[in-house]
C-alpha positions in Angstrom: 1.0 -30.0 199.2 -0.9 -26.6 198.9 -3.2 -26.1 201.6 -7.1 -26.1 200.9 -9.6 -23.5 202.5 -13.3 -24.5 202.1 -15.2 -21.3 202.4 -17.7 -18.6 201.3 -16.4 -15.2 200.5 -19.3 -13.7 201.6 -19.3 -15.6 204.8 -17.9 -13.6 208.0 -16.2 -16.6 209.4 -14.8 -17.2 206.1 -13.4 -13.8 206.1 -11.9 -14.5 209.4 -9.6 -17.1 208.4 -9.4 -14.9 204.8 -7.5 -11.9 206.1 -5.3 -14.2 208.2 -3.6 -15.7 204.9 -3.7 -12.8 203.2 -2.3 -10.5 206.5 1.2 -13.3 205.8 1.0 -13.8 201.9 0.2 -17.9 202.4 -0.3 -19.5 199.3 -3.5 -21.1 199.4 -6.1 -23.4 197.1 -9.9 -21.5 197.8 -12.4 -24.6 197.5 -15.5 -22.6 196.9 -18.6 -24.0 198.8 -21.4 -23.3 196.7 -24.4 -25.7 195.5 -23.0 -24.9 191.9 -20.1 -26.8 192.9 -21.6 -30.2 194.1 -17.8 -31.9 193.5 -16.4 -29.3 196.3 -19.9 -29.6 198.7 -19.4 -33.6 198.9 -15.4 -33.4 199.3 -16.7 -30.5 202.6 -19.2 -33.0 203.9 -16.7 -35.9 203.9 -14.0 -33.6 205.4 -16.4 -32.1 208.5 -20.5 -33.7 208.8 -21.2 -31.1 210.9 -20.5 -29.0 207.6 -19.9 -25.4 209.3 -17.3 -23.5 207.3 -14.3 -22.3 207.2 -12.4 -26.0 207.0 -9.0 -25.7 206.3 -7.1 -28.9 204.7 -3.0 -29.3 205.2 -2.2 -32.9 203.9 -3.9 -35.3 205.8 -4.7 -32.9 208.7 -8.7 -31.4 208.4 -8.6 -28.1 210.7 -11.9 -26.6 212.0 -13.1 -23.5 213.7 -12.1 -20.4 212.2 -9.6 -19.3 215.6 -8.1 -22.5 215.8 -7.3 -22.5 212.0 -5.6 -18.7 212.4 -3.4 -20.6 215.3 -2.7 -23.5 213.5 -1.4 -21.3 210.7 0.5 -19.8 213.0 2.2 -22.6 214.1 2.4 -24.6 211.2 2.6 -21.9 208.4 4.0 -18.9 209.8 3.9 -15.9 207.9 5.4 -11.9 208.5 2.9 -11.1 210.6 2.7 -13.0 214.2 -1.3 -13.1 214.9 -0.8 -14.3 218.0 2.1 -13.0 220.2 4.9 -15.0 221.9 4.3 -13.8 225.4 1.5 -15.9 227.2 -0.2 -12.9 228.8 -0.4 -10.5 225.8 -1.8 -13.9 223.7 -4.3 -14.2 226.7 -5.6 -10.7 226.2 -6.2 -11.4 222.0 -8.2 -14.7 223.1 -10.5 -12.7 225.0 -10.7 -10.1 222.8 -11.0 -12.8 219.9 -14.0 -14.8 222.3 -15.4 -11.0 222.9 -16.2 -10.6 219.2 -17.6 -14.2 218.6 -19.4 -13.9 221.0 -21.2 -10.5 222.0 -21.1 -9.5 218.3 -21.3 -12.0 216.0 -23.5 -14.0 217.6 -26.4 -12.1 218.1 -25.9 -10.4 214.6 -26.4 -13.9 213.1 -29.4 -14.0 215.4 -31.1 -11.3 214.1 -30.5 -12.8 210.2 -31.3 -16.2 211.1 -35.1 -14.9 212.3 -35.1 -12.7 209.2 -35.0 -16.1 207.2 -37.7 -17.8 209.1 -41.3 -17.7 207.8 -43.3 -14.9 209.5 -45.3 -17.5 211.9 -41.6 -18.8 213.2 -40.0 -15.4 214.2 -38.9 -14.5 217.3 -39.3 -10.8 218.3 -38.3 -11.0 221.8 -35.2 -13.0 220.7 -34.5 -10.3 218.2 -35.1 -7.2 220.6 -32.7 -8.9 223.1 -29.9 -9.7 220.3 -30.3 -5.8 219.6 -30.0 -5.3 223.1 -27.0 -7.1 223.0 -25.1 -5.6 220.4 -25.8 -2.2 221.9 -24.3 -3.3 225.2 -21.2 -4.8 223.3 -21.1 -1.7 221.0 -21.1 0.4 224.5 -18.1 -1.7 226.0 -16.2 -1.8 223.0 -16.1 2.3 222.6 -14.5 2.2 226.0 -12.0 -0.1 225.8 -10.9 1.7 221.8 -10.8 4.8 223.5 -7.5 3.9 223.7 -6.2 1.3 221.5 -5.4 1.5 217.6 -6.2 -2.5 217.4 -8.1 -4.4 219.2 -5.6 -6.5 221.8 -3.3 -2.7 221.8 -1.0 -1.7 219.6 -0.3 -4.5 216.6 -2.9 -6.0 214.9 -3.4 -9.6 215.5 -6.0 -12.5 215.2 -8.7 -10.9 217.2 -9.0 -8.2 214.2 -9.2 -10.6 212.0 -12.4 -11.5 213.3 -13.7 -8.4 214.4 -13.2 -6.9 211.0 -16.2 -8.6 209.2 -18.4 -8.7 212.7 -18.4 -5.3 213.0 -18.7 -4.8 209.2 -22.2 -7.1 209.3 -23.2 -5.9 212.5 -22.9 -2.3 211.5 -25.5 -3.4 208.3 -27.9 -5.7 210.9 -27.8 -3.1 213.9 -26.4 0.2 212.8 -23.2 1.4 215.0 -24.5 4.8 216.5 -22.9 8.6 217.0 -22.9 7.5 220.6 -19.9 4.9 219.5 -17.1 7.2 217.8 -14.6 5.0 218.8 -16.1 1.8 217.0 -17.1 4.1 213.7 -13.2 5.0 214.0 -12.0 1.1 214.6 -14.8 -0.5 211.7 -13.3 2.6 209.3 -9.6 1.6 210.4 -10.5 -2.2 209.8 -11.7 -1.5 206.5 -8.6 0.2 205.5 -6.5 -2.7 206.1 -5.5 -4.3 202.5 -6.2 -7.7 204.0 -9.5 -7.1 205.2 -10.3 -4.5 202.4 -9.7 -7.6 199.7 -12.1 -9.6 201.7 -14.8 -7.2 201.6 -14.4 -6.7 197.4 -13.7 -10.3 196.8 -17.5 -10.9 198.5 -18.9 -8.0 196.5 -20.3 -10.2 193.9 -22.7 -11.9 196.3 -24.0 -8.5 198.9 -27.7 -9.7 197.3 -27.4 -12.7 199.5 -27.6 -10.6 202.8 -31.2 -10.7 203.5 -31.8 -7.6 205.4 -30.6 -6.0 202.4 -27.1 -5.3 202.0 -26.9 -1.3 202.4 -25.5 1.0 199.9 -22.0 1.9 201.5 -18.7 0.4 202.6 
């Protein structure tokens, strides 16, 4: 039985679990979530009520969380490339690299869009100013640390670049990455060369008028 991935292509979390499968070539069924597509909403809502996306569907197993779904591939569904090395220590290093990006710059991106949708009485500068602060702290530690490393756990790409592809490449668009960060302008541009991620990013094309900043005209 094929496997099922109920996603967004324009969401970054969708994208996550979207460059793992296509990083190994695994043959998938995409279950579009979209209101046009009420069959595929109700099938999502049965499958996970808390109805956060990516969802991945293997026979009678219902996989959630867009890291535990790039392991569970892993395991289940290996492909060429390992995500997630053998050796307990280097692994260790890609979860925290993995939690680093979920974390310090994905989730106050989302915080600055989420206030951007809320009716002007609702919106939350201070929350806003500190998310910016944020990402300018994380954009800070990340130069540092790929100073010297081509990927983001060393030397082979793995599953914590498959998430920091599209945070970066939304947080670049929310909060621009600065001069003062060379070596995350270099790692983004190096992210966006890789086929996997690059498919991602012209499979969501289509839908860029749903980013409500404003989707900028580059990348």
């Amino acid at each position: 039985m094929a496997l099922k991935l109920y996603a967004h292509p324009f969401s970054s979390y969708s994208q996550k679990v979207l460059i793992a499968l296509y990083e190994c070539s695994t043959p998938f069924e995409f279950r579009f979530l979209s209101h046009d597509n009420p069959e595929v909403m109700t099938e999502f809502a049965a499958l996970w009520p808390i109805k956060r996306f990516p969802v991945l569907v293997d026979g009678n197993r219902t996989v959630t969380e867009a890291s535990i779904i790039i392991e569970y591939l892993g395991l289940y569904h290996p492909g060429p490339v390992p995500l997630l090395p053998a050796d307990a220590r280097a692994a260790l290093e890609v979860r925290r690299m993995d939690r680093f990006f979920d974390n310090y710059i994905s989730t106050p991106q989302q915080k600055i869009i989420y206030d951007s949708l809320r009716a002007e009485p609702e919106r939350d500068p201070r929350a806003v100013a500190e998310a910016r602060d944020m990402l300018d702290t994380a954009y800070g530690w990340l130069d540092k640390v790929m100073a010297e490393r081509e990927w983001a756990a060393g030397d082979a790409f793995s599953l914590a670049d498959c998430g920091a592809a599209p945070f970066l490449f939304y947080a670049d668009w929310t909060h621009r990455i600065g001069p003062a960060f060379p070596h995350v302008l270099a790692y983004r541009k190096r992210l966006l060369a890789r086929p996997s991620f690059a498919r991602a990013v012209d499979e969501a094309r289509p839908y860029r008028s749903l980013f409500p900043l404003g989707a900028p005209d580059r990348d």
